[in-house]
N, C-alpha and C positions, 0 to 999 in steps of 0.2 A: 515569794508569794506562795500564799499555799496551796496544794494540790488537792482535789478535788476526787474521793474514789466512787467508783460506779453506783454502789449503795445510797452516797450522799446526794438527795433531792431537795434540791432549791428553785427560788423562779427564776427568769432570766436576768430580771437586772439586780436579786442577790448576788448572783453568781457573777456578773458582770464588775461588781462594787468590790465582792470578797475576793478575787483573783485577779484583780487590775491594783495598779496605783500611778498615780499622776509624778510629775517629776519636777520642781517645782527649778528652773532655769534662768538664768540672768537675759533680759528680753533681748539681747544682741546675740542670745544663744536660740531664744525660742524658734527663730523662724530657720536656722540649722534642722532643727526636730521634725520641721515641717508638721507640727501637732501632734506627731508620737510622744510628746511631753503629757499630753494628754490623754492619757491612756484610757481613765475609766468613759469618759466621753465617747472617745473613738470607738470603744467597744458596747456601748449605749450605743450609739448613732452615727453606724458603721459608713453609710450612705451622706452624711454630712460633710460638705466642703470642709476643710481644715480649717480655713481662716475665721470658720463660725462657731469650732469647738469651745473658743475662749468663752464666748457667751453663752453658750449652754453653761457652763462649769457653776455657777451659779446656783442655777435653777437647780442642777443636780445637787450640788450640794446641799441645799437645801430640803429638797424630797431624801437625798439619803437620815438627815436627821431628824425629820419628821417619820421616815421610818423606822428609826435604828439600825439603819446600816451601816456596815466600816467605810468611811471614805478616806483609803488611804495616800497620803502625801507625801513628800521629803524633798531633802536636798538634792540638790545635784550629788553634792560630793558624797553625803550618805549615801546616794543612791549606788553609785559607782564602786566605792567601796564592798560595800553588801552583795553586789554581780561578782566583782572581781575573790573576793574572799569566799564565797560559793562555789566558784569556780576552780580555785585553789583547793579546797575541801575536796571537790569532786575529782579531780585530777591526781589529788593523793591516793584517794581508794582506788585507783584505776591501777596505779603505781606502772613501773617503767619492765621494759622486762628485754 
């Protein structure tokens, strides 16, 4: 996700949309997540019970594209991918010593 420098001013739920993204999970996984599947919600509607983020997701989605916001999504398995090859990346430039 992308980083965010001091300079770059946005509103809250820009900023919420463009450095969150949801994780789109198998439902015998989602309640493992406890609604950290749902990230951009969570982060919209920090004070929100978990089990009511799914129905927000909706609503949001829909004011993101009436705003032009990124709402972004993926797999599971992209998702993980993407963390773990990140992390791989990062762990190289560190290198061993």
């Amino acid at each position: 996700m992308p980083l965010l420098s001091q300079s770059q001013r946005m509103g809250f739920v820009e900023q919420q949309a463009r450095t969150s993204r949801n994780v789109r999970v198998p439902g015998f996984l989602a309640f493992l997540f406890g609604g950290l599947d749902l990230q951009i919600e969570h982060h919209l509607f920090p004070t929100m019970p978990r089990n009511q983020l799914r129905r927000a997701q909706a609503a949001t989605k829909t004011f993101c594209a009436q705003h032009g916001l990124a709402y972004r999504e993926s797999g599971f398995a992209e998702t993980y991918l993407e963390i773990f090859t990140h992390m791989w990346r990062v762990s190289r430039l560190v290198g061993t010593d």
